[in-house]
N, C-alpha and C positions, 0 to 999 in steps of 0.2 A: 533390836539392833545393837543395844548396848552388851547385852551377853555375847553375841558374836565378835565385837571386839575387842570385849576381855579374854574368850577362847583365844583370839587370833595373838594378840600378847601375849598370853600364857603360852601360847604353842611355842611361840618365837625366842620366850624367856627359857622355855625349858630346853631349847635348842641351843641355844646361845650358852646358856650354863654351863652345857657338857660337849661344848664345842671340841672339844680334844677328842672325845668319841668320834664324833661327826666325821672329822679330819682321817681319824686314823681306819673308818671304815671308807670316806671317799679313797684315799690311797688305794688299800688293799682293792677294791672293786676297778678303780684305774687301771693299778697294775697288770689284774689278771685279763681285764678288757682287751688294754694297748697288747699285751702281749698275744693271745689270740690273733685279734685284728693282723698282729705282723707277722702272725704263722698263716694269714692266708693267703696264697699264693695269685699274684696279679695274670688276669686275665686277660692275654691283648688277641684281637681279630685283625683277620685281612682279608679284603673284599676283592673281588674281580666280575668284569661282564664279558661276558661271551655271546658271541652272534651264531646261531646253527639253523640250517637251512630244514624245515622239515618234508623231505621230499621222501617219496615211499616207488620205489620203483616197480614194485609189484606191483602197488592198485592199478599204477599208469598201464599197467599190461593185461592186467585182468577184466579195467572198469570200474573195479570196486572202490570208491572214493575212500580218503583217507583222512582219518579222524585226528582233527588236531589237536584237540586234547588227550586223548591218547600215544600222540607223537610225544606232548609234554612230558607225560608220566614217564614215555619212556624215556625221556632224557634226561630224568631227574632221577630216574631208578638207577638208570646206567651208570653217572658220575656216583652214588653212595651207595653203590653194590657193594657186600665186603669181599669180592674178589679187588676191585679197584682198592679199594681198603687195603686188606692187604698190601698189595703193589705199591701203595704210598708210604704204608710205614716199612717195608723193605728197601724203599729209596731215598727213604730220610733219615736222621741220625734218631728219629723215634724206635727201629730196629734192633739197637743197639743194647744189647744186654738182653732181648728176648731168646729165647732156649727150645721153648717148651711151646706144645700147641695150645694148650691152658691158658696160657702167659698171653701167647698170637690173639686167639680168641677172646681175652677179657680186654685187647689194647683195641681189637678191633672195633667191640661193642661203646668204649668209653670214645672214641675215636668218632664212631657214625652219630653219636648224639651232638658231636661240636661241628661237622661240618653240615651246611645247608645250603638246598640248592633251592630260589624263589623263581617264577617267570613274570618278568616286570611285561612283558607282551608276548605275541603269538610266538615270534623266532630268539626274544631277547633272555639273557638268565644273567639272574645275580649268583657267584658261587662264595660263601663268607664261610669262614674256618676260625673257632676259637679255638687257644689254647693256652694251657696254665697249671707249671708244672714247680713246685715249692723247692725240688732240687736242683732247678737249674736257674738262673737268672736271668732278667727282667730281659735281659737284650736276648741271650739265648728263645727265650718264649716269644719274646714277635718275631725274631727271625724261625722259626718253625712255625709257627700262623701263617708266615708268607711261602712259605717252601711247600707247604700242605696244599694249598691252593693252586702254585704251580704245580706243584705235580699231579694233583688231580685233573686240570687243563691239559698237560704233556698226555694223560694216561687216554682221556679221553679222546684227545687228537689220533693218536695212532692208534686205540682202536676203533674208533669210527672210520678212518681208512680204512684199514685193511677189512675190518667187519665188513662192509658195504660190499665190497669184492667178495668177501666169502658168503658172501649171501645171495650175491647173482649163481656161483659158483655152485653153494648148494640149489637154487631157483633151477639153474641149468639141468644140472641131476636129476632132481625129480620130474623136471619133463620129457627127459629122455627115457626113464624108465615110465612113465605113463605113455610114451609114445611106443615104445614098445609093446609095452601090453596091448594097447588099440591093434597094433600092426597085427600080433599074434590072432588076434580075435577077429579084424579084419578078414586076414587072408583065410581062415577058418571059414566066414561067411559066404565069402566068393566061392570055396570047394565049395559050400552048400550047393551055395545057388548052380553052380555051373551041372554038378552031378543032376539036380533037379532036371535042368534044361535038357541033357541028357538022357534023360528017361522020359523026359516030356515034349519032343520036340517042334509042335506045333505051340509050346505053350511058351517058346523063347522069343526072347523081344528086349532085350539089352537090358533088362533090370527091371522092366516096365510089366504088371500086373494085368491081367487078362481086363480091369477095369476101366484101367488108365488107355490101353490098347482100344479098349469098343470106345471111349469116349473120344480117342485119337481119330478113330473113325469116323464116327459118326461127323466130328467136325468137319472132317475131308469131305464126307457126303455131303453134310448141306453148303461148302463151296461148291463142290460140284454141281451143284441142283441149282445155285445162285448162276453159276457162267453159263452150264446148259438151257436155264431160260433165258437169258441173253442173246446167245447165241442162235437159239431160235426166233427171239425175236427180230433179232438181224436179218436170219433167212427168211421170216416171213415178207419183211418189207423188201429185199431185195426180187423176192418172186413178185410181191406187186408193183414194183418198176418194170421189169423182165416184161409182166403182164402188157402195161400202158407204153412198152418203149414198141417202135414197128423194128423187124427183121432189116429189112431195106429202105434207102432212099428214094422216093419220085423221082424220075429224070430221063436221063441217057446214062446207057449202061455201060461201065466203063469195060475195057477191052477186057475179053473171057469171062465177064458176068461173076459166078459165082466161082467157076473154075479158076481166076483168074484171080479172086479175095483169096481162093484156098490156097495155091502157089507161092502166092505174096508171103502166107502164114506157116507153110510149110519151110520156104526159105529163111521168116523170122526164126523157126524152132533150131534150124538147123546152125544158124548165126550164134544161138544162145550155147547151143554145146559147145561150139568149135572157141565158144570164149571160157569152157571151162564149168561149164553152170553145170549143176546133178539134176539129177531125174526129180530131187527132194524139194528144188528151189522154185518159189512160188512164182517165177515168173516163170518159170520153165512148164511148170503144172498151169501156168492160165494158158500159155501158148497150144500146150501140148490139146487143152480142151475144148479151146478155139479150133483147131484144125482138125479135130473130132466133128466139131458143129457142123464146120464148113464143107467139110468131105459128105456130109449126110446132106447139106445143100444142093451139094455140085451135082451127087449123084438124081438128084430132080429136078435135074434146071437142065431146060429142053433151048433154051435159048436167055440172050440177056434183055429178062426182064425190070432192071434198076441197079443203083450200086447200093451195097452192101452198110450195114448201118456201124459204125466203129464204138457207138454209143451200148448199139446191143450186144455187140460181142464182148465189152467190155463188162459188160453187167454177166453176162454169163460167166466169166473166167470168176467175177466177185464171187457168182452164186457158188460155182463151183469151190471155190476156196469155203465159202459158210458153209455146204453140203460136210464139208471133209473134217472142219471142226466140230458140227453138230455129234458126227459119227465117234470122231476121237474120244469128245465126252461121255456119250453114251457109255462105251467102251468102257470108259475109267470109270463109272458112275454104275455097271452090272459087277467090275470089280470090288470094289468099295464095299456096295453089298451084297458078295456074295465073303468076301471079310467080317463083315458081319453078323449073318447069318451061320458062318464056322463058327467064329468066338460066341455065338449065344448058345448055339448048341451044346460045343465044350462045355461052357457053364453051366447051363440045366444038367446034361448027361452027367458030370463029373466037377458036383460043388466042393468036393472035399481037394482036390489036385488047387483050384481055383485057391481056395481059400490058403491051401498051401505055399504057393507063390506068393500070395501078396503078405506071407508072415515071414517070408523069407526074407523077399524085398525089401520089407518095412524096416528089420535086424539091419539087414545092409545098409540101408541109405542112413539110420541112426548112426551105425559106427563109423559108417565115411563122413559123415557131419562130424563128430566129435575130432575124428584124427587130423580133418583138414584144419579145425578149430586151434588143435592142441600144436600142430605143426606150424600154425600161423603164430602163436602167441610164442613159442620158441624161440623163431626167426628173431621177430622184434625184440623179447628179452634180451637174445644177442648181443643184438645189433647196440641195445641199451647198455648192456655191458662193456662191449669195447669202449663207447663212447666214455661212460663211465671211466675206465681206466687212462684212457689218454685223458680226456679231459674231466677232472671232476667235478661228479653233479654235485656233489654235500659242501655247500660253503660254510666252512666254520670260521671265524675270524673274534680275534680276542679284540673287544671293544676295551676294555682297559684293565692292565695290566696288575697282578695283584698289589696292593697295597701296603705301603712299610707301616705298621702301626705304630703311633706317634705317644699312645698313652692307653691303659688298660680300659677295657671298659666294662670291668667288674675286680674286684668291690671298689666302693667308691671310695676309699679310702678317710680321705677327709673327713667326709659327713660321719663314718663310720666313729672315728677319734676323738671326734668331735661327741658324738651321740656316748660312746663310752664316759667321757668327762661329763656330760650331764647326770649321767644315770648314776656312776660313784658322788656327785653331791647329793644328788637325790638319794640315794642307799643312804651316806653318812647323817643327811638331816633326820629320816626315816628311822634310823636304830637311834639316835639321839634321844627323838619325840618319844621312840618306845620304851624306852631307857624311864624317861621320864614320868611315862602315863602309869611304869610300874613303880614310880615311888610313891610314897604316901606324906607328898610336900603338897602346898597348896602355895600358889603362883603369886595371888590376887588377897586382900581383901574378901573381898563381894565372892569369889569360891568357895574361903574358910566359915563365909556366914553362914551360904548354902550348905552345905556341908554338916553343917553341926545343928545349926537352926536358932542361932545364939548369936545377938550383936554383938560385931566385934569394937570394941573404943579403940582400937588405933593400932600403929606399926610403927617397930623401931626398925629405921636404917641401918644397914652395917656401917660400921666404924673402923678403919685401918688405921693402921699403926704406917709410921714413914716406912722401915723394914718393909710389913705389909704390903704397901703402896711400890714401893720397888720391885717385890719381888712380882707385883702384878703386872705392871711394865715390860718387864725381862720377858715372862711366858706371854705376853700380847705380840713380844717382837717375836719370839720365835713360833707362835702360832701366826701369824702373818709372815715369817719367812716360808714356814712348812711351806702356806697354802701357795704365793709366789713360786716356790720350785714344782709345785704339782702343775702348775700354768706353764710353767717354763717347761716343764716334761712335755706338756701336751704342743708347746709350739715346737721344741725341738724334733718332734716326732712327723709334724707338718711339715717342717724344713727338709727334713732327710727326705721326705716322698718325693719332695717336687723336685729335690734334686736327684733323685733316683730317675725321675718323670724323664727329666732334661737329659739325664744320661744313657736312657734308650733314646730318646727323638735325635 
């Protein structure tokens, strides 16, 4: 312990001995510090937030959802594009003395590394711009930190407008030339098809495949086969009422017997014309079969044997109406398959005509899908467009406006000044101590014993003379004024910042 405190003395003594060294090596290392330090040129920023809507008017028209972080990218590519670069240093006084595309392009590159765009949220952005230029001064460089920022705001506003429009604008273009092409390829189809049908023309059916046709049929048939037993079944029960109902009534026969019902029913028929009815109308066709009936009565009715049953006649005009539908279906039900039975033939006889159509048809109903698709999604882009230009969908809105920078925020000056004045004491005590470690003096006592190996009896004091003793005075005061003005340099140079500070804010 004791050794390390005679090092620690001895250090300080040899320091202190050649204090003038010390001094005149802090100076020198100050000087060339402070001065550096003042050739760096202060760095002031300004900040602004911006609101942008990320709306994509394509996906809305396509379906395709739209990726919000790549809406980011794009809007952080877009503000520090060096086309927008450009445009800012041509409308700022950074322009000014560039000539040369050399020149443009090395302002550009030093230019995109100080501006930066961050997204504090999904629609939100920070846009911060340093800048920090040694030839112009401290007020000139935050007023172009702030000018950089609006303009790059200004640059983006008008072209996100107009971009937006020329992008429906090109959107529009290319659906019209792909609507085009469909059309061309379209209309191509339909000659196909139509020349087909044309040479084939049992095989035409509005677009519809020899396939689609039997399966169209066959549905038909078995409705038909569903109402045709209905319909039979109707007739069946109608003929067994017919059966269980009597001809006539028990009684007294009323005047002309049967001749006299047939009269009655001839006059109804004749009442129903004269009101306009067709031969077709179902009341006209029960009457007409009523007086059918009753005529085939009359002619076997030798006298009046009862009156006439209104109950039976009335069932026979029913039958006769189920007789007439039974038949109708039939009819349409030998049609159906005898439809059928062509298009199966067709098919077995001639699979290649077959298979031909439905590769036809297939082409066709693909392109009339895609065209009605591409024509639909047109319309809307349209209609999204107009909308768009009267009213705008992209809301940008500047959340706050760029900022007057109040004080650099590089280098820190101070700290820096500061840190120079420690290091030149340190440097001067430093060449001091080495100064010292290369002489061959011995500090201490207890070194020289070490040293030699040989006890030492003792140590004489120095002795000054009054001369002596003044003259050590004098250089104490003017090594303590030195070191006073090297402090005084160091505050003076803290004074000038801050008043430099105060004179941009």
């Amino acid at each position: 312990m004791n050794s390390i405190y005679d090092e620690a003395r001895a250090a300080l003594f040899s320091v202190w001995h050649r204090r003038w060294l010390a001094l005149a090596v802090a100076w020198a290392v100050c000087m060339v510090g402070w001065l550096l330090v003042a050739m760096i040129p202060n760095t002031y920023e300004s900040r602004a937030r911006i609101f942008v809507q990320l709306d994509d008017v394509l996906s809305d028209v396509t379906g395709v959802p739209s990726d919000s972080k790549r809406g980011i990218d794009r809007v952080r590519q877009t503000l520090t594009s060096a086309v927008n670069i450009e445009k800012v240093i041509r409308g700022t006084s950074l322009g000014d003395g560039i000539t040369t595309p050399k020149a443009m392009e090395n302002k550009v590159l030093s230019l995109a590394k100080a501006i930066k765009v961050e997204s504090q949220e999904d629609n939100l952005f920070q846009i911060s711009a340093r800048y920090g230029d040694g030839s112009q001064s401290d007020a000139q460089n935050a007023k172009l930190a702030q000018d950089i920022v609006q303009k790059v705001i200004d640059i983006f506003r008008e072209g996100n407008l107009s971009g937006n429009r020329g992008e429906v604008d090109q959107s529009l273009d290319f659906m019209n030339q792909q609507l085009a092409a469909r059309q061309k390829e379209l209309e191509s189809a339909e000659q196909k098809r139509l020349a087909f049908e044309a040479q084939n023309p049992d095989l035409a059916g509005g677009g519809l495949s020899v396939l689609q046709k039997l399966e169209a049929s066959r549905a038909d048939l078995r409705g038909i086969d569903a109402d045709l037993a209905a319909a039979q079944s109707a007739l069946a029960a109608i003929n067994g009422q017919l059966a269980g109902t009597p001809r006539t009534l028990p009684g007294t026969a009323s005047t002309g017997g049967a001749r006299g019902a047939l009269a009655q029913a001839q006059a109804d028929l004749a009442a129903m014309r004269a009101r306009g009815l067709t031969e077709n109308h179902p009341d006209v066709i029960t009457a007409r079969n009523q007086v059918a009936s009753l005529r085939a009565a009359a002619a076997g009715d030798t006298g009046p044997a009862g009156t006439p049953n209104p109950a039976y006649s009335s069932l026979e005009s029913i039958r006769a109406d189920k007789q007439a539908n039974v038949m109708g279906l039939t009819a349409r039900r030998a049609a159906v398959q005898g439809d059928i039975s062509r298009m199966t033939s067709q098919q077995i006889t001639n699979p290649t005509v077959a298979a031909e159509q439905q590769r036809i048809n297939r082409d066709y109903d693909v392109l009339k899908q895609q065209y009605d698709k591409l024509l639909q999604d047109r319309e809307q882009l349209r209609l999204r467009g107009q909308v768009q230009t009267e009213h705008s969908a992209v809301k940008f809105q500047v959340i706050d406006p760029p900022t007057t920078p109040r004080g650099p925020i590089w280098p820190n000056r101070p700290v820096l000044l500061f840190g120079v004045l420690f290091a030149g004491l340190g440097a001067g005590a430093a060449a001091a101590f080495a100064v010292g470690q290369l002489r061959s003096t011995f500090a201490t006592t207890a070194k020289l014993e070490r040293s030699l190996g040989l006890p030492v009896l003792g140590a004489i004091s120095a002795t000054l003379t009054d001369a002596g003793r003044d003259l050590r005075r004098k250089r104490m005061r003017l090594f303590y004024a030195a070191s006073a003005a090297l402090v005084g340099v160091f505050v003076l140079l803290l004074t000038a910042e801050f008043i430099q500070r105060g004179m941009v804010a």
